[in-house]
C-alpha positions, 0 to 999 in steps of 0.5 A, a space after each residue: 788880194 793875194 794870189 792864195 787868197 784868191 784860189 781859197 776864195 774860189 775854193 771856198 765858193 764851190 769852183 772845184 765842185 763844179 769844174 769836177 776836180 778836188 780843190 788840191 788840184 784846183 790849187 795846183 793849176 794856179 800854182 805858177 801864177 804870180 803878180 797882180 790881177 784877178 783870178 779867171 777861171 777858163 770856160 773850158 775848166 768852168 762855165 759861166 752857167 756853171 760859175 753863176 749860181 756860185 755868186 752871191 749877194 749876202 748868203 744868197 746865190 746868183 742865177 741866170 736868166 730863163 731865156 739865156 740857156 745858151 749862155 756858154 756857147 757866148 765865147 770871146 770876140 774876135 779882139 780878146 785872146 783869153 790865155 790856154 790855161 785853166 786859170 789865169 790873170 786879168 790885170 787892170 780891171 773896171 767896171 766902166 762907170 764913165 760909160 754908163 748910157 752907152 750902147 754896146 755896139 758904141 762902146 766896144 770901139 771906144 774900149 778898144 781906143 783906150 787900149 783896153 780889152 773888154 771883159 768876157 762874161 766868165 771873167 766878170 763872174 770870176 771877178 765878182 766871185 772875187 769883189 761881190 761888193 763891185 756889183 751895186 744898185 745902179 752901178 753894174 756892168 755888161 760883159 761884151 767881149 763875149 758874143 754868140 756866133 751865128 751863120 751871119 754874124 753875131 747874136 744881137 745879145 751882149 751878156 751882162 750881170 746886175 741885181 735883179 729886182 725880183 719881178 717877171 720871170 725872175 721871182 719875187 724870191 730872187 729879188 737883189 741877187 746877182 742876175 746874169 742876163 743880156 741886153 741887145 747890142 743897140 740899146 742904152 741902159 743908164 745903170 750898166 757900163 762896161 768892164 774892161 781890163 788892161 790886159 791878160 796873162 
């Protein structure tokens, strides 16, 4: 997708709104991007709290979960450098199929092996916001190069995005929409992998 299409496409979903300014403005801070890769927007022009709801699965929105209030304070761990811009590129990204099963804690090293960097969670709601198709049954991902910073060490949440299936907290009305939620760093889940991208710009 096209440079432009892809501001329009942000524009369109409400991002301006959210990030308090006008989409003319918004236009402009992408105005000197240039090559391939997929449109992010910086949490410090939008949140990812803020950037969630405008997810869609057909006409219907995304959210968050219940017990996920401080989801904006998950910011990029300590190997992924996000650029000081309100816009930028991820280039190379994917969803991480092949790693399905594994756990976190198992997967970032392997990620970083790869020379690949794994995605924050502002990106990979960025990138669906883009690709709401990449998000399928089965088939979703973990965000881990996002991580809650404690007194010791990190939270043990890693923050991910999948389909809801409408049940417990959630809501029956929520049922297959995009959920952003987490997943403890030690556990398996066999229909989450892990985005990652090549690089940022």
């Amino acid at each position: 997708m096209s440079m432009r299409a892809q501001v329009e496409r942000l524009v369109a979903a409400g991002v301006p709104d959210v990030a308090g300014v006008s989409a003319d403005e918004f236009r402009e801070l992408a105005a000197d991007l240039t090559g391939e890769g997929v449109l992010c927007v910086h949490p410090e022009l939008a949140g990812p709290s803020q950037l969630a709801p405008l997810l869609r699965r057909g006409d219907r929105p995304g959210f968050v979960v219940a017990d996920m209030d401080d989801l904006d304070a998950f910011d990029p761990i300590e190997s992924v450098v996000v650029p000081d811009r309100a816009l930028y590129l991820v280039h190379g990204v994917d969803r991480g199929d092949d790693l399905l099963g594994w756990t976190p804690d198992r997967a970032l090293p392997e990620i970083l092996a790869r020379g690949r960097s794994p995605l924050t969670i502002g990106e990979g709601i960025s990138w669906l916001l883009q690709a709401p198709e990449v998000l399928e049954p089965n088939r979703c991902f973990m965000c881990i190069g996002s991580r809650k910073r404690k007194d010791r060490g990190l939270d043990a949440r890693t923050p991910a995005i999948w389909i809801s299936r409408g049940t417990g907290r959630d809501g029956a009305d929520r049922r297959d929409v995009p959920k952003v939620g987490w997943c403890w760093a030690g556990n398996h889940h066999t229909w989450l992998g892990f985005a990652s991208a090549l690089s940022r710009s």
